[in-house]
C-alpha positions as CSV (number, residue, x, y, z in Angstrom):
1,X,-8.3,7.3,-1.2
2,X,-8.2,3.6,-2.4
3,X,-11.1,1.7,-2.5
4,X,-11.0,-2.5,-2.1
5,X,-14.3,-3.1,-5.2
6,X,-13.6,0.4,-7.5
7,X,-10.4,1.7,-7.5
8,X,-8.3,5.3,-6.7
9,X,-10.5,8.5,-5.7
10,X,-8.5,12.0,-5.5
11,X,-10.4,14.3,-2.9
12,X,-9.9,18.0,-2.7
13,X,-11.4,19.7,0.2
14,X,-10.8,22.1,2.7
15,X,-12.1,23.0,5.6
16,X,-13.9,26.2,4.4
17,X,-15.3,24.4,0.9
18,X,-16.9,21.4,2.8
19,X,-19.2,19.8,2.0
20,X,-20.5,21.9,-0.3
21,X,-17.3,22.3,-3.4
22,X,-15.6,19.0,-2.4
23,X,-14.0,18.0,-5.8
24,X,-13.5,14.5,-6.8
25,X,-11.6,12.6,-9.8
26,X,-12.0,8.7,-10.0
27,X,-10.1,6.0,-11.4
28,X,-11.5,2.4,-12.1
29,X,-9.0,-0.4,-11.7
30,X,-9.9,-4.2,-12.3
31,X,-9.9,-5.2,-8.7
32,X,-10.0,-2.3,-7.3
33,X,-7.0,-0.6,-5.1
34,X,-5.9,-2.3,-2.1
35,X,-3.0,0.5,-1.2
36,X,-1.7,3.7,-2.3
37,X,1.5,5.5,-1.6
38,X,2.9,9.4,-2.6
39,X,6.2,9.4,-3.9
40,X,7.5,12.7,-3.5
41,X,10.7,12.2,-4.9
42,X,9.5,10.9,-8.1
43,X,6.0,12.9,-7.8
44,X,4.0,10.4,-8.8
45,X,1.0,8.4,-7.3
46,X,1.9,4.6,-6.8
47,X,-1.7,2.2,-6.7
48,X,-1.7,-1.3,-5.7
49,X,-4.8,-3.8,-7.4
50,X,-4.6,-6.5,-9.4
51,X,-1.4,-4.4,-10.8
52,X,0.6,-2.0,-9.3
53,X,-0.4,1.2,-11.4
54,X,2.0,4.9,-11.3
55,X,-0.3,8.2,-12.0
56,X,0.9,11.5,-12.1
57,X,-1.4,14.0,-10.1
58,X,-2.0,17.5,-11.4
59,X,-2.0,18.7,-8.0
60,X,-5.1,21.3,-8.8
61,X,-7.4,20.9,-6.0
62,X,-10.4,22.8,-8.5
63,X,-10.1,20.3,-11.1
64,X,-8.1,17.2,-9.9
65,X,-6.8,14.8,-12.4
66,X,-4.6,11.5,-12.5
67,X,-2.9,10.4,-15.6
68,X,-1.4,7.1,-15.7
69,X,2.3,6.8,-16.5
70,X,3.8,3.7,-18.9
71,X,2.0,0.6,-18.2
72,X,1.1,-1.3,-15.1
73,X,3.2,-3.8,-13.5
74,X,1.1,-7.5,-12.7
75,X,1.0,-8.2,-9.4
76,X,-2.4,-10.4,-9.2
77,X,-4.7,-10.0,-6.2
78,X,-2.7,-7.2,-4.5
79,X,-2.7,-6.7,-0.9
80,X,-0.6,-4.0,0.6
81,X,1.5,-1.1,-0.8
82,X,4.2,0.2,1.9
83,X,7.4,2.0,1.9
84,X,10.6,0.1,3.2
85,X,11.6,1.0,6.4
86,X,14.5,3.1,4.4
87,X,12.5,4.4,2.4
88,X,14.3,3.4,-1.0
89,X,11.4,0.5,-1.6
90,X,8.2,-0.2,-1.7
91,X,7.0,-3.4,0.0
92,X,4.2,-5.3,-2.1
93,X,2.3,-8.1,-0.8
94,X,-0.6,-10.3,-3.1
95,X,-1.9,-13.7,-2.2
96,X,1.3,-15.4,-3.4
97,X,4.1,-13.5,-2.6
98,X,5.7,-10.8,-0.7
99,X,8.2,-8.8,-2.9
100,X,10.2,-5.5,-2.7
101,X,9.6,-3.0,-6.1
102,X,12.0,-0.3,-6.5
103,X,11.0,2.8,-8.3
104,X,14.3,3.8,-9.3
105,X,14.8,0.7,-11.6
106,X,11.1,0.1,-12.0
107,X,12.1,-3.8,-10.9
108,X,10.9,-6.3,-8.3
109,X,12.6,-8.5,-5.8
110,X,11.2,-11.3,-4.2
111,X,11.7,-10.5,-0.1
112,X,13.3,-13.7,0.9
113,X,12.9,-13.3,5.0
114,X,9.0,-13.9,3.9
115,X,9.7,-16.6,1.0
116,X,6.6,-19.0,0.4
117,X,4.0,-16.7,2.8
118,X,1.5,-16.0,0.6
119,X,-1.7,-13.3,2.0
120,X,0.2,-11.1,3.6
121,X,-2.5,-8.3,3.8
122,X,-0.1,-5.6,5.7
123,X,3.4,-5.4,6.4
124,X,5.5,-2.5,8.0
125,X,9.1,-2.0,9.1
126,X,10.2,0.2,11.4
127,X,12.7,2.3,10.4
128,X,15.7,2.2,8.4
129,X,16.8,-2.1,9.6
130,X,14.2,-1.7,11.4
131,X,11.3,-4.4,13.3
132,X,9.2,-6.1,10.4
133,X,5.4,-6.5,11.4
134,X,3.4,-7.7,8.6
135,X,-0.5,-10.0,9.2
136,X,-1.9,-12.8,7.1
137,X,-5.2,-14.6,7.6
138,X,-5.5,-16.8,10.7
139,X,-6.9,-20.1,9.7
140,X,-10.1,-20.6,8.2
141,X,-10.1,-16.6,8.0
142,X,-10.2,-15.0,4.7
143,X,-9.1,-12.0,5.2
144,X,-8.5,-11.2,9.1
145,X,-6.0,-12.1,12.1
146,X,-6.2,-12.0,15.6
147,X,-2.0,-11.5,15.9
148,X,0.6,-9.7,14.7
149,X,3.5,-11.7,13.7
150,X,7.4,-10.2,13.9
151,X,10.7,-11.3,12.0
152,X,12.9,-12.9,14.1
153,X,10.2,-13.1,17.3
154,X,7.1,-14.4,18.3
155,X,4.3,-13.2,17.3
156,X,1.5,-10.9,19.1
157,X,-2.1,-12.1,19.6
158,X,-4.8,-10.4,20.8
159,X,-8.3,-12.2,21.1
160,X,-11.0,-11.2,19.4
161,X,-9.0,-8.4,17.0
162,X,-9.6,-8.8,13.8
163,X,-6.4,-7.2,12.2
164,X,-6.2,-6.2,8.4
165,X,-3.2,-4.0,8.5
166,X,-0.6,-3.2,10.7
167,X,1.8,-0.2,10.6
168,X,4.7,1.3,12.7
169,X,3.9,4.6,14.0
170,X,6.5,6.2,12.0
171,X,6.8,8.5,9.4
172,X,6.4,7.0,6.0
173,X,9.5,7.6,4.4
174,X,8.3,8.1,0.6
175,X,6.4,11.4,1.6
176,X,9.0,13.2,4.1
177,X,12.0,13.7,2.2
């Protein structure tokens, strides 16, 4: 669970403990955690805030723990946190830039079809080459749109939505392999 003003939350429940024996393990972050992703391949817990933090998860619903793993990467005023479409990256979006990080390496990549966007709050592909949707603030909004825009096409408004994120309905690569 990310939280926008405190930071990462692991919840244990089940469905015969709740809500009685729900256990709980918080992490404070500066800024808070704007998105989280499970990387089953590398088994670790990647959290977007003002840096983009790795924990390792004990995976003990009775006593859950995070421990954090080498040091944070800066990524200032952090948006989204979102597997690429292949699943190989992770798409990161802050008020400035959008960039690709790649576990493997540990490195980042500016993502030049978005060069000089800054606020991109969500952003999604769709599959492996797949349809990019991705939402920044419509003007004089701070944090909301009333469209989704597309790569390569126009984009998709809707009035009166107030979109934050936006994601494909597909299966997010980074947990299903």
């Amino acid at each position: 669970v990310a939280t926008a003003d405190a930071g990462v939350s692991v919840i244990s429940v089940t469905e015969s403990q709740f809500p009685e024996n729900v256990k709980k393990f918080d992490v404070k972050l500066q800024g808070g955690a704007h998105g989280v992703i499970w990387d089953k391949t590398r088994d670790r817990l990647w959290v977007l805030g003002e840096q983009l933090y790795a924990f390792q998860y004990n995976k003990n619903p009775k006593d859950p723990q995070l421990t954090s793993i080498g040091n944070p990467y800066p990524t200032p005023a952090g948006h989204d946190l979102f597997p690429t479409g292949d699943g190989k990256k992770l798409f990161v979006t802050s008020n400035a830039v959008v960039r690709t990080f790649d576990p493997a390496t540990e490195t980042f990549d500016d993502f030049a079809p978005l060069a000089g966007q800054g606020s991109v709050k969500g952003i999604s592909q769709n599959g492996d080459a797949g349809a990019i949707a991705y939402v920044f603030p419509a003007a004089g909004m701070d944090w909301w749109t009333d469209g989704v825009s597309f790569l390569g096409a126009q984009p998709k408004k809707r009035a009166l939505a107030e979109i934050y994120k936006v994601r494909w309905w597909v299966a997010n690569p980074f947990y299903a392999k």
